[in-house]
C-alpha positions as CSV (number, residue, x, y, z in Angstrom):
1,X,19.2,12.5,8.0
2,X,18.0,13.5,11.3
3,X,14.9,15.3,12.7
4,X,11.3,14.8,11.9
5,X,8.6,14.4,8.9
6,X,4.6,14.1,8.5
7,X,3.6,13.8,5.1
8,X,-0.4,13.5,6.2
9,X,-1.6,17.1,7.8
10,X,-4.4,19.2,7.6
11,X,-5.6,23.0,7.9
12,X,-8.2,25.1,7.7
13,X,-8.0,24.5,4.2
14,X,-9.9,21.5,4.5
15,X,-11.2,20.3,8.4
16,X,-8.1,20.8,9.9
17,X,-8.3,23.8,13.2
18,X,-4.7,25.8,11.8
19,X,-4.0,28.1,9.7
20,X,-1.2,26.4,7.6
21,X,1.8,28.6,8.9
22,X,0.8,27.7,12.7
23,X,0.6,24.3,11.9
24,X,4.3,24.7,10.2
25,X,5.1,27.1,13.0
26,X,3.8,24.2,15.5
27,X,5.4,21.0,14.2
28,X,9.0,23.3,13.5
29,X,8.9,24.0,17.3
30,X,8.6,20.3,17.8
31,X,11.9,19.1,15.3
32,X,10.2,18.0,12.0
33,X,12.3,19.3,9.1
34,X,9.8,18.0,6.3
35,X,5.7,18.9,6.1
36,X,3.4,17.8,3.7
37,X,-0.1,19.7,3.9
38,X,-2.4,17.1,2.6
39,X,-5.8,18.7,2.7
40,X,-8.7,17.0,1.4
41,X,-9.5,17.6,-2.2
42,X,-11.6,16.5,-4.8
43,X,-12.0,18.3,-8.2
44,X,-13.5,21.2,-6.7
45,X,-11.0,22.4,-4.7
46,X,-7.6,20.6,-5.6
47,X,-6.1,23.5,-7.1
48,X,-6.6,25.8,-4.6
49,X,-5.1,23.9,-1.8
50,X,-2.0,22.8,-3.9
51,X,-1.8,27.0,-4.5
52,X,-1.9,27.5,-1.0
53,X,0.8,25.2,-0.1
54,X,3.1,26.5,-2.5
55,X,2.9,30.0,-1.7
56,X,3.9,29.3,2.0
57,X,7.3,27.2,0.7
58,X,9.4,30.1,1.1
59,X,7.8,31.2,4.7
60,X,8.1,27.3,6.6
61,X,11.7,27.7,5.3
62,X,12.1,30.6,7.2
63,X,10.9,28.0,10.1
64,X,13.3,25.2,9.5
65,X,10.9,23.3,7.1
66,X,10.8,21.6,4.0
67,X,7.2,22.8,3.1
68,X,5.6,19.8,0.6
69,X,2.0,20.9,-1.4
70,X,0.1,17.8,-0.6
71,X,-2.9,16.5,-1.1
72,X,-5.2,13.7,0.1
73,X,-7.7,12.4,-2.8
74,X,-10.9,11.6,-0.6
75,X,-14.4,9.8,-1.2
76,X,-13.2,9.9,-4.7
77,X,-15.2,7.4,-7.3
78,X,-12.4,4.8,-7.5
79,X,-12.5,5.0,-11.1
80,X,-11.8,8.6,-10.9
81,X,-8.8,8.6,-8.4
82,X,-6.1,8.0,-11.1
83,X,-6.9,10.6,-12.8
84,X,-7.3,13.3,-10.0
85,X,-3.6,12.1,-8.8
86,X,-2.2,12.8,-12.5
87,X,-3.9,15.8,-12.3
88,X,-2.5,17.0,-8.9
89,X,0.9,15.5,-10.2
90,X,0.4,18.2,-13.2
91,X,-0.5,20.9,-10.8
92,X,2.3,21.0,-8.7
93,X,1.7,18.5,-6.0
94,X,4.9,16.7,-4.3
95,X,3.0,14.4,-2.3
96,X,-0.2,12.7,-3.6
97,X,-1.9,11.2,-0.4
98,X,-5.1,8.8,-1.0
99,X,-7.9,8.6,1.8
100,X,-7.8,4.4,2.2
101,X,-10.3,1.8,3.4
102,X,-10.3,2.8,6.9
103,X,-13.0,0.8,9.0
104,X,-14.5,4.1,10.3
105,X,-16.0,6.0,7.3
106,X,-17.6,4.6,3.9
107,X,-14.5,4.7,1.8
108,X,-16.1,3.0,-1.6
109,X,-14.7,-0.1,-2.1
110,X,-11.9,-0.3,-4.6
111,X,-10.6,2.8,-3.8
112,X,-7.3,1.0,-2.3
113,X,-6.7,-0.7,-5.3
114,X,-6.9,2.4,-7.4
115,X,-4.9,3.9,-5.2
116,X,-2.1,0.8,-5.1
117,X,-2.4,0.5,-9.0
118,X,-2.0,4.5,-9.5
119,X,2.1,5.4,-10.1
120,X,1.6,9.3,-9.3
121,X,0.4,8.0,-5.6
122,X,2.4,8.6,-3.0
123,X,0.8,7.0,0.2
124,X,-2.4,5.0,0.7
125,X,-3.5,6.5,4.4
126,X,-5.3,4.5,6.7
127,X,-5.8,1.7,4.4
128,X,-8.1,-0.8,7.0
129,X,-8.1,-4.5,6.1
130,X,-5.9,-3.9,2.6
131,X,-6.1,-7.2,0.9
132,X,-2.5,-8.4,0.6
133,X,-2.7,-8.7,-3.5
134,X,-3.4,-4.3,-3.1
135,X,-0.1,-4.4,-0.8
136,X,1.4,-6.2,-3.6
137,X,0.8,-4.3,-5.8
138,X,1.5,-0.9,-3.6
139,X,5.0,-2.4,-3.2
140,X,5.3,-2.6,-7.2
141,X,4.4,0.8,-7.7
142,X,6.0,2.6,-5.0
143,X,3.2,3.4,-2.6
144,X,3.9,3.9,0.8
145,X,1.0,1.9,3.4
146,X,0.5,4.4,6.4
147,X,0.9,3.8,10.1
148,X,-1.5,6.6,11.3
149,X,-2.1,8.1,15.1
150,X,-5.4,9.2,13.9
151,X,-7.7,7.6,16.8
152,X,-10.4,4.9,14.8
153,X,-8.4,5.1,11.8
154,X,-5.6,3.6,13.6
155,X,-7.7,0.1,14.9
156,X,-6.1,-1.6,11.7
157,X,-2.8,-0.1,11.9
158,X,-1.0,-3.9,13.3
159,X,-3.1,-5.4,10.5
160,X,-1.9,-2.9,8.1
161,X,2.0,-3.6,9.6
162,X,2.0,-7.0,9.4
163,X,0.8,-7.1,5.5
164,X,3.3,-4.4,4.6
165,X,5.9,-6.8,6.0
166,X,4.8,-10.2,3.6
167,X,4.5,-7.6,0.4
168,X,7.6,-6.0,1.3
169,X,5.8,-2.4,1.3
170,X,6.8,1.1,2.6
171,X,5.7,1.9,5.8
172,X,5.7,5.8,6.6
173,X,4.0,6.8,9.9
174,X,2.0,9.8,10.2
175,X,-0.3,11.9,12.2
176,X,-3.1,12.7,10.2
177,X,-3.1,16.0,12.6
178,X,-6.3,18.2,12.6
179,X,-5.9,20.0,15.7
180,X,-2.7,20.7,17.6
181,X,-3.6,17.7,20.5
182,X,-2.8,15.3,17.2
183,X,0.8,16.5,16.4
184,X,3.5,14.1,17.9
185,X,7.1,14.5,19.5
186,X,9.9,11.7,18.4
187,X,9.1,9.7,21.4
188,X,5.1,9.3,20.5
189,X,5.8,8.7,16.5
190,X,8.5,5.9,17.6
191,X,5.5,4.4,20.4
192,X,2.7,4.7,17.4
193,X,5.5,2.2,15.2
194,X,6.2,0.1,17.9
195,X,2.4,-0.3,18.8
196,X,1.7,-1.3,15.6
197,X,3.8,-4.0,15.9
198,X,6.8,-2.9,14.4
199,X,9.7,-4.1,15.7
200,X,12.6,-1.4,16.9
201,X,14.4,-1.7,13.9
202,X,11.7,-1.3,11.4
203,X,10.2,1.7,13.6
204,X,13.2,3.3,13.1
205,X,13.4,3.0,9.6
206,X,9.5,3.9,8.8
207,X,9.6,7.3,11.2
208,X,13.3,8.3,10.0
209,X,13.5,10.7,7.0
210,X,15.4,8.6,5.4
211,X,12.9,6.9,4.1
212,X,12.0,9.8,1.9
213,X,14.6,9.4,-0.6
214,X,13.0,6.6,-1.4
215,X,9.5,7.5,-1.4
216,X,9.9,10.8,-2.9
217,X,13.6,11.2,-4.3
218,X,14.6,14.5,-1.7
């Protein structure tokens, strides 16, 4: 498969500056051919942002893009995170995106390991200093570790490479865009792989949408 994904976006629906068409408008100019809007949702608003998604399916095709209703589960009790990913399973989500460990914010701890040990998770973003039994366990269970551009949130992202390797994890890299300034051409996703350590091969691999059959079956 050629072209482009990001499965890690936001909109105004959450504290992104886009509506969600001109972000899908934006990213189609620049090649991707697969968007996930992963807004941040807790259990106040997850329905409504997995509605939104949806209903714009039929106008990103008209664009070029393979629209996903995402999610990303954030400053969620771990204890409750499972639950809030079956829910948003239930409710129509394609991609369920948890908001990791990352250095930068106070993430509660143990919400990577909810996230690795949760089977309707899809990615664990950001994940900071993921403790190599969680990356274990990710690899088990079919969660993908993220290589993000997302300045602070990427300080770990070599860290985060280098464990993926030893557990044998997914890598997928993504933008984490809020604003237009964050979204990246084919040249910058391959540089954010390859500054993370990754070696050309493996940078390949983690940015090509390929990777997608086997993180998500499409």
């Amino acid at each position: 498969m050629s072209g482009l994904y990001d499965l890690h976006t936001h909109t105004l629906m959450s504290d992104g500056e886009l509506l969600p068409i001109e972000l899908v408008r934006r990213l189609a100019v620049l090649g991707y051919e697969v968007v996930a809007i992963a807004d941040h949702v807790d259990c106040t608003n997850i329905t409504q942002v997995i509605d939104a998604a949806t209903c714009l399916k039929s106008s990103a095709a008209r664009y070029g893009v393979r629209l996903l209703a995402g999610v990303e589960i954030t400053h969620v009790p771990p204890e409750e995170i499972a639950g809030l990913a079956e829910r948003a399973r239930d409710e129509g989500a394609d991609v369920v995106v948890v908001h990791g460990e990352t250095t930068v914010e106070p993430v509660a701890a143990g919400t990577n390991h909810a996230a690795c040990a949760s089977k309707d998770v899809d990615v664990l973003a950001h994940p900071g200093f993921i403790t190599p039994e969680d990356a274990r366990l990710a690899s088990r269970n079919g969660v993908a570790l993220e290589i993000t551009s997302r300045g602070g949130h990427n300080r770990t992202n070599g860290y985060v490479a280098g464990i993926a390797r030893e557990a044998g994890c997914m890598l997928v890299v993504n933008s984490d865009a809020h604003a237009p300034s964050d979204l990246l051409t084919a040249e910058e996703k391959m540089a954010v792989a390859r500054g993370a350590g990754l070696t050309e091969e493996e940078s390949g691999r983690s940015a090509s949408l390929n990777i997608l059959s086997d993180l998500l079956g499409i």
